[in-house]
C-alpha positions as CSV (number, residue, x, y, z in Angstrom):
1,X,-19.5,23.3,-10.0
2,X,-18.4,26.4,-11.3
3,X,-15.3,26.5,-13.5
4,X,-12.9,27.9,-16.1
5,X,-13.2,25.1,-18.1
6,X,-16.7,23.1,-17.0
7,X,-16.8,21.3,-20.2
8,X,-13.2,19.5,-19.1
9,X,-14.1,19.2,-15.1
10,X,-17.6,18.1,-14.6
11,X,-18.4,16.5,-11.5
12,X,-19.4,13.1,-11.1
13,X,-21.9,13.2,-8.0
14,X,-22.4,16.5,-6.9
15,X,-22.5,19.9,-7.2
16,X,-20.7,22.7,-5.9
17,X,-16.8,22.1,-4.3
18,X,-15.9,21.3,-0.5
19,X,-13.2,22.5,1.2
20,X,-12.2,18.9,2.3
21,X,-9.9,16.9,-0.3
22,X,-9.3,13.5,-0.3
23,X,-6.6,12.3,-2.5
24,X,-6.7,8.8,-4.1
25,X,-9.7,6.6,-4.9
26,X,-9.0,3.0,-3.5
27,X,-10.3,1.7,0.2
28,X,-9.0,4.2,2.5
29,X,-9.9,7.5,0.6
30,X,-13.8,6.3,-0.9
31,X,-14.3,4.7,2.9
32,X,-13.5,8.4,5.0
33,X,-15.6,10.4,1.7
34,X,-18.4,7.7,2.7
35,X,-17.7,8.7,6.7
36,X,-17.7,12.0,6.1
37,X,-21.0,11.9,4.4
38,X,-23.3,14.4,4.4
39,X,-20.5,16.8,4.0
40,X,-19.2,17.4,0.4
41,X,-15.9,16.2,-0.2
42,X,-13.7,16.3,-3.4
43,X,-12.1,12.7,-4.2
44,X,-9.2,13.6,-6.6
45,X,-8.2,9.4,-8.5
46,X,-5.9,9.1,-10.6
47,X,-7.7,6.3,-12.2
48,X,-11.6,5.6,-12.1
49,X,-12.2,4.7,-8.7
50,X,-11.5,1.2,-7.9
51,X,-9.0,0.4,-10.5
52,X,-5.9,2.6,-9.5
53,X,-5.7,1.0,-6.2
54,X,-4.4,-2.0,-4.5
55,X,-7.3,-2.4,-2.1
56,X,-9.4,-4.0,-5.1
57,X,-6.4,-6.5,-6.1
58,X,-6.0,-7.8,-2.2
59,X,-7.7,-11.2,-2.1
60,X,-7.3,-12.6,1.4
61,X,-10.0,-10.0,3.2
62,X,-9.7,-8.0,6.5
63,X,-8.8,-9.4,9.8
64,X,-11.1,-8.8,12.7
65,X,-11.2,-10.8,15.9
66,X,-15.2,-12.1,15.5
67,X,-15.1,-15.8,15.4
68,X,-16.0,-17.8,18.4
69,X,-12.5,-18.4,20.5
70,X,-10.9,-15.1,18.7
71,X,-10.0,-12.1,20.9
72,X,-9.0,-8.7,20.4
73,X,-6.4,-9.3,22.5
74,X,-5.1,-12.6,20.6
75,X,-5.2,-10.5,17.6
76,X,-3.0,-7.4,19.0
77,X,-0.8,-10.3,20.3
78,X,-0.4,-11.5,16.4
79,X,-0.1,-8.3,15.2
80,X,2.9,-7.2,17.5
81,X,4.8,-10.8,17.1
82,X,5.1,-9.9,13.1
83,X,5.7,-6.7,13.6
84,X,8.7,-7.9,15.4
85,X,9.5,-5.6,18.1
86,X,8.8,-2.0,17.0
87,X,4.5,-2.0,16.8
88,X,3.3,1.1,18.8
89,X,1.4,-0.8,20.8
90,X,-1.3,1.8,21.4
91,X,-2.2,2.6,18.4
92,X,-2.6,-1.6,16.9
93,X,-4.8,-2.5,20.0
94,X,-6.8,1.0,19.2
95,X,-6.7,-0.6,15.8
96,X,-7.8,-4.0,16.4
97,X,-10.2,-2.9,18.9
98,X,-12.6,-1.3,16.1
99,X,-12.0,-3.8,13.5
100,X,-15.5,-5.6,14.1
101,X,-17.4,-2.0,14.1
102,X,-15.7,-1.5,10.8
103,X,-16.3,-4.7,9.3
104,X,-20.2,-3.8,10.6
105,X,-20.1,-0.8,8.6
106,X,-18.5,-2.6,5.0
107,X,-21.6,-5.1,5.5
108,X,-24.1,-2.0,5.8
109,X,-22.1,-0.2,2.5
110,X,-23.0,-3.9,0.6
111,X,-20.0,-5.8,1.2
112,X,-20.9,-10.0,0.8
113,X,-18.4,-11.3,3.2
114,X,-18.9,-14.9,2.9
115,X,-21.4,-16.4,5.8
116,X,-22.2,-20.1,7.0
117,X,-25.7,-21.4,7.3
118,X,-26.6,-19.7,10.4
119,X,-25.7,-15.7,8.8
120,X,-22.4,-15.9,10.7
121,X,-19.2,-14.7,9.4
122,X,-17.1,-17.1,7.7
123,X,-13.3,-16.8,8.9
124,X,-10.2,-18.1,7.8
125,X,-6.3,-18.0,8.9
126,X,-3.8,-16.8,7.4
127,X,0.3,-16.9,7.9
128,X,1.3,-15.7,11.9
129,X,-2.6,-15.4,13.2
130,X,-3.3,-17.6,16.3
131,X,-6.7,-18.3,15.0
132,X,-9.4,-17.8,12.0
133,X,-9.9,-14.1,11.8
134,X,-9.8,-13.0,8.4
135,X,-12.9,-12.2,6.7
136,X,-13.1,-13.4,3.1
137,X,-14.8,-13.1,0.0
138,X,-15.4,-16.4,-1.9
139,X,-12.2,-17.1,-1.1
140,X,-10.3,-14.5,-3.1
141,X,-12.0,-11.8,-4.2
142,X,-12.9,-9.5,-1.0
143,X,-10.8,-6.8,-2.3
144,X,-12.7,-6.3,-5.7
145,X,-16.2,-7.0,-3.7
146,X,-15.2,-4.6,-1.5
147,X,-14.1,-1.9,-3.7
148,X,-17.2,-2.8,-5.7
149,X,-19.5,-2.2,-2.7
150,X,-17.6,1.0,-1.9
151,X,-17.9,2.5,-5.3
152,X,-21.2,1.7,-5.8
153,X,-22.0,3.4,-2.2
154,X,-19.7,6.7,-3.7
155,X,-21.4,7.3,-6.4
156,X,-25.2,7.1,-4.9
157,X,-23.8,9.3,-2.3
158,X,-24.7,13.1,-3.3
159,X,-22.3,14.5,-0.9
160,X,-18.8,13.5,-2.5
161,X,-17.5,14.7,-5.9
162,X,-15.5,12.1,-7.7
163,X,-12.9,13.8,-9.8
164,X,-11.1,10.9,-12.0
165,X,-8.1,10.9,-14.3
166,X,-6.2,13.8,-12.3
167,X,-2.8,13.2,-10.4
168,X,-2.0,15.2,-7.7
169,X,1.5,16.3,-7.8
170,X,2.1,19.2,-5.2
171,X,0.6,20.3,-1.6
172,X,0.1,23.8,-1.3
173,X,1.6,25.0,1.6
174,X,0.8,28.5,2.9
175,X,3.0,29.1,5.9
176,X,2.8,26.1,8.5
177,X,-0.4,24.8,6.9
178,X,-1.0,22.7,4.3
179,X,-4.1,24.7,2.0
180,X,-4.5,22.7,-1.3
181,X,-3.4,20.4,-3.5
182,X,-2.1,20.7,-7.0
183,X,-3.3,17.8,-9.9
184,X,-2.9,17.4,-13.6
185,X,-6.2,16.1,-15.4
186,X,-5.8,13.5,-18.2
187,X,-4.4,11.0,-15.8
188,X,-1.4,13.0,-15.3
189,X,-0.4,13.8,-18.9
190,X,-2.5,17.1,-19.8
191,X,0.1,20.0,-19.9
192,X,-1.9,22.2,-17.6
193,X,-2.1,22.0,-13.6
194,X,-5.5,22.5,-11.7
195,X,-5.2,23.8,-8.0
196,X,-7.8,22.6,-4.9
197,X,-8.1,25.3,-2.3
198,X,-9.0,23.4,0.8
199,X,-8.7,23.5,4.4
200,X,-8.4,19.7,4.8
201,X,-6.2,17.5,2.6
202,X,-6.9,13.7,3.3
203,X,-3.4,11.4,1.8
204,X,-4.6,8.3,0.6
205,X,-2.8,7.5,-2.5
206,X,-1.6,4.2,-2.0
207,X,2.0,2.7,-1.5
208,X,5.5,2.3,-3.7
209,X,5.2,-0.8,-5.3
210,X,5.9,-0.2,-8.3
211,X,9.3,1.6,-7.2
212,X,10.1,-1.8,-7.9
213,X,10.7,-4.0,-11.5
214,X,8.5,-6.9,-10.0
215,X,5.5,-5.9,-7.9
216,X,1.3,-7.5,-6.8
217,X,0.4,-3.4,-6.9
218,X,-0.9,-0.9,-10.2
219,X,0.6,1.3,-11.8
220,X,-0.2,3.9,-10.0
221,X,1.3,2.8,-6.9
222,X,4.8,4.6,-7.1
223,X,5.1,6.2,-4.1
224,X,3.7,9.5,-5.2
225,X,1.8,10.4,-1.9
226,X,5.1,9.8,0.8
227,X,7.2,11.5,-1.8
228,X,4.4,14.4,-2.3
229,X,4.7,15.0,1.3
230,X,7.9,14.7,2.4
231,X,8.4,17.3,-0.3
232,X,6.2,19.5,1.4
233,X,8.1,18.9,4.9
234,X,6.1,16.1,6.4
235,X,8.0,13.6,8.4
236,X,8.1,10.3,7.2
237,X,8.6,7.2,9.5
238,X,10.1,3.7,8.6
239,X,10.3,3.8,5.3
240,X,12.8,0.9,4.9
241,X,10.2,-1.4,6.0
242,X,9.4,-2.9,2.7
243,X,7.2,-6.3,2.6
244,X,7.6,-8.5,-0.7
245,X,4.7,-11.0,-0.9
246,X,6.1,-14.7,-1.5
247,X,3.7,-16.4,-3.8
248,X,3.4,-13.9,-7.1
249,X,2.7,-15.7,-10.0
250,X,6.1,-16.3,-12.0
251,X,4.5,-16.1,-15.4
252,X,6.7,-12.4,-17.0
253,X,3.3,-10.2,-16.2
254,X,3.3,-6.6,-14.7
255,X,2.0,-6.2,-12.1
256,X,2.2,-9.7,-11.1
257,X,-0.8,-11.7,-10.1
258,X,-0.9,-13.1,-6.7
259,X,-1.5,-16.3,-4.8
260,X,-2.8,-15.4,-2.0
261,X,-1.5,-16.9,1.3
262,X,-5.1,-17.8,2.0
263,X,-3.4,-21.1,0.0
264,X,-0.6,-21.4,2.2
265,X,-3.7,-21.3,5.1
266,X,-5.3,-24.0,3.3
267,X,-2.2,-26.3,3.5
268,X,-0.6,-26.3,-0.1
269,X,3.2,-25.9,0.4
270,X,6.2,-25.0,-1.4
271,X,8.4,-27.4,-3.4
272,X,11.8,-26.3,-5.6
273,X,12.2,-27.8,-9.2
274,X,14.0,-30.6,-7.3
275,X,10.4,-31.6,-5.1
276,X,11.9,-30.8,-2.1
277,X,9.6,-29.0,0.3
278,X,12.1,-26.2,1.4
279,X,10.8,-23.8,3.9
280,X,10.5,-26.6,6.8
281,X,14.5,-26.5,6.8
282,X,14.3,-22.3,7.4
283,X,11.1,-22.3,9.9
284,X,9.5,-24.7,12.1
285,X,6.2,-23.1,10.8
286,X,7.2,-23.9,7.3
287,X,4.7,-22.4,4.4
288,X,3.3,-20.1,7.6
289,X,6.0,-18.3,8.5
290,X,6.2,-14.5,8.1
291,X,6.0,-13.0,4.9
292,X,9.2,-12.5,4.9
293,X,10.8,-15.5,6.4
294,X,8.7,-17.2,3.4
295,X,10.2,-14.3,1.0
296,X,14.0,-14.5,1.6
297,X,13.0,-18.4,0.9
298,X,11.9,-18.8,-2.0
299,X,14.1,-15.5,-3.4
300,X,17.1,-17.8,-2.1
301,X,15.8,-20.8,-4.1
302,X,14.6,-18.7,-7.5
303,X,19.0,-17.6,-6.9
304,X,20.4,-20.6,-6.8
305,X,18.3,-21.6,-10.3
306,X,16.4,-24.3,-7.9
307,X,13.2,-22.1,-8.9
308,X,10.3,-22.4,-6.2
309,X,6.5,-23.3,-7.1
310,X,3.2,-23.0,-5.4
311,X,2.4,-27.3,-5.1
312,X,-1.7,-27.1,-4.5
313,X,-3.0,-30.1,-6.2
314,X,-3.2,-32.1,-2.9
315,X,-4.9,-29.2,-0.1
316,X,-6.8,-27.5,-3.1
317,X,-7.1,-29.9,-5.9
318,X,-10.9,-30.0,-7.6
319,X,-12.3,-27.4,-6.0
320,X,-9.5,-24.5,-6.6
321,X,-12.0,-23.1,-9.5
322,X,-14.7,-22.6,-7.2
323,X,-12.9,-22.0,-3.9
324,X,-10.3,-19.2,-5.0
325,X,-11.1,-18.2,-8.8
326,X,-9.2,-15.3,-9.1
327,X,-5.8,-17.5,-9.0
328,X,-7.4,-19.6,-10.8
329,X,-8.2,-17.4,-13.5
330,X,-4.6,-15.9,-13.5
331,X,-3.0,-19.6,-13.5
332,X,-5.3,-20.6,-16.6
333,X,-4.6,-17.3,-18.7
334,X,-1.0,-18.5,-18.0
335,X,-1.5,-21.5,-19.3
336,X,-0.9,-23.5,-15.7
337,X,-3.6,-25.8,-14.5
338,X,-3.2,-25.4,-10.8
339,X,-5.2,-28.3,-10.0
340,X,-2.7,-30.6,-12.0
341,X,0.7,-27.9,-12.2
342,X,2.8,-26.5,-9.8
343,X,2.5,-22.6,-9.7
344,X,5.8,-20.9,-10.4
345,X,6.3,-17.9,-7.8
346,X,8.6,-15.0,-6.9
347,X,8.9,-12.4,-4.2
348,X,7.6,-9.0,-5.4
349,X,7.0,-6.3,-3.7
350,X,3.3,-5.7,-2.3
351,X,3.3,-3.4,0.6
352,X,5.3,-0.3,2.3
353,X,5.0,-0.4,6.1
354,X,6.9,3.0,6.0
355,X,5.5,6.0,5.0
356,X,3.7,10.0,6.1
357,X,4.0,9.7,9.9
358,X,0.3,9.8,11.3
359,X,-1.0,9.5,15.0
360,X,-4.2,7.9,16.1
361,X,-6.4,10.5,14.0
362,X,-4.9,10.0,10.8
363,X,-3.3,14.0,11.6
364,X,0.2,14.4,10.0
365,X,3.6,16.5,11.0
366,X,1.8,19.0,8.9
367,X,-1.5,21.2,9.9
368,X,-4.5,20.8,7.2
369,X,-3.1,17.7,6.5
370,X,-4.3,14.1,7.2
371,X,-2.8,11.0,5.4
372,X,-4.9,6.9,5.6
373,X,-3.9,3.7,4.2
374,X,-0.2,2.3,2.8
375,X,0.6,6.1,1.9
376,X,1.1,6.1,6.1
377,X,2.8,5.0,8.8
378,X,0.6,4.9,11.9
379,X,2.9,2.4,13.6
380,X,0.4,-0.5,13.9
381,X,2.2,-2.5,11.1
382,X,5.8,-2.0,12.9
383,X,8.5,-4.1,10.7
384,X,6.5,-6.5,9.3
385,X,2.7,-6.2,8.4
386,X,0.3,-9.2,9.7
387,X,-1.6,-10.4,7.0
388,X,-4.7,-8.8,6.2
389,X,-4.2,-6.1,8.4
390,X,-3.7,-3.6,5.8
391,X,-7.4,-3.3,4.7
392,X,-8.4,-3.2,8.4
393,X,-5.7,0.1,9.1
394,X,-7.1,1.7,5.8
395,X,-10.9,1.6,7.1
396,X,-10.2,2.4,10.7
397,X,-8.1,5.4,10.4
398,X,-10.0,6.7,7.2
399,X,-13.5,6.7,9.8
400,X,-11.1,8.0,12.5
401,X,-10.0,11.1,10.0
402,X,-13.9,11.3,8.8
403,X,-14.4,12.0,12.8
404,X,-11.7,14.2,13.6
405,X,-12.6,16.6,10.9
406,X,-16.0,16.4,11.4
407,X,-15.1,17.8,15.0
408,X,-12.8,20.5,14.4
409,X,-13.8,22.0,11.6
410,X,-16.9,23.4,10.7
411,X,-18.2,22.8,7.6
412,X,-17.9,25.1,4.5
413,X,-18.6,24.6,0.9
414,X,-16.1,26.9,-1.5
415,X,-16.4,27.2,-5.3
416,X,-12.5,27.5,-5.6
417,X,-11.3,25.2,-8.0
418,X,-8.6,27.5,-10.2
419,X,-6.7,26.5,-13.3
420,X,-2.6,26.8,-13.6
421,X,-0.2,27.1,-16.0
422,X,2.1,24.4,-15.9
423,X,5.7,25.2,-14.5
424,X,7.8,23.9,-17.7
425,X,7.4,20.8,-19.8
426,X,5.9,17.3,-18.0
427,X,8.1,14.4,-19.5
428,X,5.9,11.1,-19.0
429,X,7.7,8.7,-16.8
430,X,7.4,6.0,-19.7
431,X,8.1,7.4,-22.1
432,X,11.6,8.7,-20.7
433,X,12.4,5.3,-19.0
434,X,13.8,6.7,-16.0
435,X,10.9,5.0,-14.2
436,X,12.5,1.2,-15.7
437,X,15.8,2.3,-14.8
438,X,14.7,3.2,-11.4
439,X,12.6,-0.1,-10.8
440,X,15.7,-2.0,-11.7
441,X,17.9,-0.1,-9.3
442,X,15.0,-0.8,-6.7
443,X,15.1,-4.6,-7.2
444,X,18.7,-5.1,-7.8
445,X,19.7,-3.1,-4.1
446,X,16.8,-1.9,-2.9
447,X,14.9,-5.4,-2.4
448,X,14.3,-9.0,-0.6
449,X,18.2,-8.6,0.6
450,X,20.1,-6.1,0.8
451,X,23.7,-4.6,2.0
452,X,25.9,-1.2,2.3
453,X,27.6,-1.7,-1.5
454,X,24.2,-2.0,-2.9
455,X,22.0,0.3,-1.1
456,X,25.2,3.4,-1.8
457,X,25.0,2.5,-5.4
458,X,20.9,2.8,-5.7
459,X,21.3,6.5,-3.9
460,X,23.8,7.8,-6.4
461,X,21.5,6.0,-9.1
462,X,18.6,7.8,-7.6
463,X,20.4,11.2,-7.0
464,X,21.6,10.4,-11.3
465,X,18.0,10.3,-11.8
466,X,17.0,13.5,-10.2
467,X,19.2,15.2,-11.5
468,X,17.8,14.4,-15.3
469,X,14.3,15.1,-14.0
470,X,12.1,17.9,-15.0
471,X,8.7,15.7,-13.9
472,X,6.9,16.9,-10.9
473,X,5.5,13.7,-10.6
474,X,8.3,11.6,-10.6
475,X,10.1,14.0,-8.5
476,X,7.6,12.7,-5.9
477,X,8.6,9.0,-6.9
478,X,12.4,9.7,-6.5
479,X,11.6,11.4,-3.1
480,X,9.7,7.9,-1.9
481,X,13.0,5.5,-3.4
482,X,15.5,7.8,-1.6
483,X,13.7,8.2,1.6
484,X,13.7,3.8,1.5
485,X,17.2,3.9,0.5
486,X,18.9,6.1,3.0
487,X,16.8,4.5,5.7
488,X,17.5,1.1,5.0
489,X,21.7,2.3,4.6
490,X,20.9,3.5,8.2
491,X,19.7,0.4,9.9
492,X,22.3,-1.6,10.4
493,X,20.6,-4.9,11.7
494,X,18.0,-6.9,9.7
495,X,14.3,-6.7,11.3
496,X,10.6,-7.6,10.1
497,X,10.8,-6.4,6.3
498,X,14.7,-5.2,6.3
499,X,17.1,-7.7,5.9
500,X,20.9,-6.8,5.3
501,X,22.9,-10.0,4.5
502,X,26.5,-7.6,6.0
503,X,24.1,-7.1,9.3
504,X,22.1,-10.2,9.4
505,X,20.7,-10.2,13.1
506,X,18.5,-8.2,15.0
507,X,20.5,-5.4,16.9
508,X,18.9,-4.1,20.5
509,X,20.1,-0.9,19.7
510,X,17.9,-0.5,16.8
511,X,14.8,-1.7,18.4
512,X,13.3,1.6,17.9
513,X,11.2,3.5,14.4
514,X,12.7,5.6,11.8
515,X,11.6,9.1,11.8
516,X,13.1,11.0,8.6
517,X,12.8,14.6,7.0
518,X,13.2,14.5,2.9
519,X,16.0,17.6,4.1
520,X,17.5,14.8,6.4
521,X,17.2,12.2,3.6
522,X,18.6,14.9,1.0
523,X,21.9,15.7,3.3
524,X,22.5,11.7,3.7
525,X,22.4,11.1,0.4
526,X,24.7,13.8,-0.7
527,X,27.3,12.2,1.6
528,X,26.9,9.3,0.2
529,X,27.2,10.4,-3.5
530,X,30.4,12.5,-3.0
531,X,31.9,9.2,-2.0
532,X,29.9,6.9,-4.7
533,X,29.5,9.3,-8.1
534,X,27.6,7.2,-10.7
């Protein structure tokens, strides 16, 4: 690489710059580099690959219909039930249709998924499958093998560039078409900016999670990406679809560590501070029951001061240590025995069904610009993701993208990397604490349950908040929360991950996705806040 400033931008794994960017370093991004192999690519991570991103925290695996009984077509079945009435069909059969090739092609990259005796792959179910189909990792750790595998694979892999510790903040948008992106280096905080020519910008940052005060994701999952592009004019769909994962460990950490509903799967249930074994009252499926069936719950008991714990000593007992040890691990650095305790839990937020409006080849609203993983919306997930389908959209859309642009554009290496002077000081989101202030808004109106009061007063927070900004970056975060906010005011029913205690039934009318501009989202919001000043 040739540069301004070599000695501050080396590369990791190659020389010379490709004109294809891929933004964000967890499954999604590292998996289309590794498709788009032996064409360069520049992966821009915030953090060193692997670490920023919630693929390497997910412990349940990827689902893929490859056990003996399992169908494809059970498993589209499974995935439009939870997605509870607004899946584009199309595009989740397309999905689970190439979830065994892409399982095939994690085992070749060095992924261990767990296998019996005879080499075949162990399965396991989860909450709303029809049958054993997720593919695991001694029990709880496929998302840090995987990620392990992946990174390992990236960095023998002469093609891609890894370019760590920069934060994109800004598409570059010449005319219709999206030509670059914008990052600061020093994880975000240096004072000077460092444009990316390119002809191909691939969105995989990651989702909003920690948009909210208690959250499974990083920190660098703040909705950064969806608000990134929704700056730049891409349309955005369902972004009120927020899932909260029932069983995070209650123990004051952030993020918070997860139990993963592989436990629910194994039979350990869900007891208040009383014994009693709530959810069979709310669901005839009990500890199974959507995510956020299982969510509203145990928020509902945690309320009421009735608290709600993870009761695993029976279905798990001895061999929790050996079986799952990454809970394990969290529960004893909490001081919590699991094998003895009850596990304290709470809803927190884990994954954004909303986000940059994609179709089947990962292409977005915008030309030059193509977006993978929970930074999208492809409309597989619909209201209400099915567990452990997440990783499975990430790998098939991120070899879908790999494939497109392989096909329609030639390749080209550049040498274009240019420094920028920063446009005015950077305050750091911390330091300021408007990023606490807007978690808190988040979780207080923004969250499990919501309603009209609540959601108008998180706007005008949010629209209080931009108006103190002078941080690019967490312009882009105050882009995502509004975009979720508005949307959510907007649907006036409750569906999959949207529930609305003033509108608490499904409405026919609204049987139907959310497709939103930031200008859209912008002109709400100022109607709201005229009515609502802070």
């Amino acid at each position: 690489m040739t540069s301004r400033q070599p000695d501050l931008f080396p590369p990791v794994s190659a020389t010379g710059t490709d004109d294809v960017i891929i933004v964000g370093g967890g499954l999604a991004g590292l998996f289309c580099a590794l498709k788009l192999a032996p064409r360069p690519v520049t992966v821009l991570a915030a953090a060193p690959i692997g670490k920023g991103a919630s693929s390497a925290w997910a412990q349940a695996g990827i689902a893929a219909a490859v056990s003996a009984g399992d169908t494809v077509e059970k498993h589209l079945a499974d995935t439009i039930a939870a997605g509870d009435g607004i899946v584009d069909e199309k595009i989740a059969a397309m999905m689970v249709g190439e979830a065994a090739a892409r399982v095939h092609d994690l085992l070749e990259y060095g992924v261990p998924f767990d296998r019996d005796l005879e080499g075949r792959l162990v399965t396991s179910r989860e909450a709303a499958h029809s049958a054993n189909r997720v593919v695991r990792v001694r029990g709880d750790m496929a998302g840090r093998a995987i990620m392990e595998a992946l990174v390992a694979a990236v960095r023998r892999t002469p093609s891609i560039r890894v370019m760590e510790g920069f934060v994109a903040e800004e598409l570059v948008v010449a005319g219709f078409k999206v030509a670059g992106i914008i990052a600061r280096p020093d994880g975000g905080r240096s004072p000077r900016r460092v444009q990316f020519p390119a002809r191909a910008v691939v969105m995989a940052s990651g989702g909003v999670g920690h948009l909210y005060a208690v959250t499974t994701n990083p920190a660098e999952a703040r909705g950064g990406g969806c608000g990134m592009a929704a700056r730049a004019g891409a349309v955005i769909a369902d972004p009120e679809f927020v899932q909260f994962h029932p069983t995070a460990i209650d123990v004051g950490k952030d993020p918070a560590p997860l139990a993963t509903e592989a436990l629910r799967g194994e039979g350990c249930t869900l007891v208040n501070r009383a014994g009693e074994r709530f959810m069979l009252a709310i669901d005839p499926a009990g500890e199974l029951a959507p995510r956020d069936v299982v969510a509203r719950g145990i928020f509902r008991e945690v309320a009421a001061g009735r608290g709600a714990f993870l009761d695993c000593r029976t279905a798990v007992g001895a061999r929790f240590a050996h079986e799952f040890p990454t809970v394990y691990g969290y529960c004893r650095d909490a001081g919590i025995d699991p094998e003895k305790d009850l596990i304290p839990v709470v809803p927190a937020a884990h994954y954004h069904m909303g986000g940059v409006l994609t179709d089947a080849d990962g292409r977005t609203t915008l030309d030059g610009l193509w977006a993978c993983g929970e930074v999208t919306s492809t409309g597989a997930h619909g209201a209400n993701r099915l567990a452990s389908n997440s990783l499975l959209e990430a790998v098939v859309f991120a070899g879908r993208i790999a494939h497109d642009i392989l096909g329609l554009l030639p390749a080209a290496r550049t040498d274009a990397t240019i420094e920028r002077p920063a446009e005015g000081p950077e305050e750091g989101m911390a330091e300021t604490g408007a990023l606490a202030r807007l978690r808190a808004l988040m979780s207080a109106d923004v969250g499990v349950i919501r309603n009209a009061d609540g959601l108008k007063a998180a706007i005008a927070g949010i629209d209080a908040l931009d108006r103190a900004n002078r941080s690019a970056q967490f312009a882009n975060t105050l882009a995502a929360a509004r975009l979720i906010a508005i949307a959510a005011l907007k649907r006036e029913e409750s569906r999959g991950g949207h529930f609305r205690d003033d509108f608490p039934a499904e409405r026919k009318e609204w049987r139907h996705r959310t497709f939103m501009t930031l200008a859209e989202a912008d002109a709400a919001a100022a109607e709201v806040t005229a009515r609502e000043p802070v």
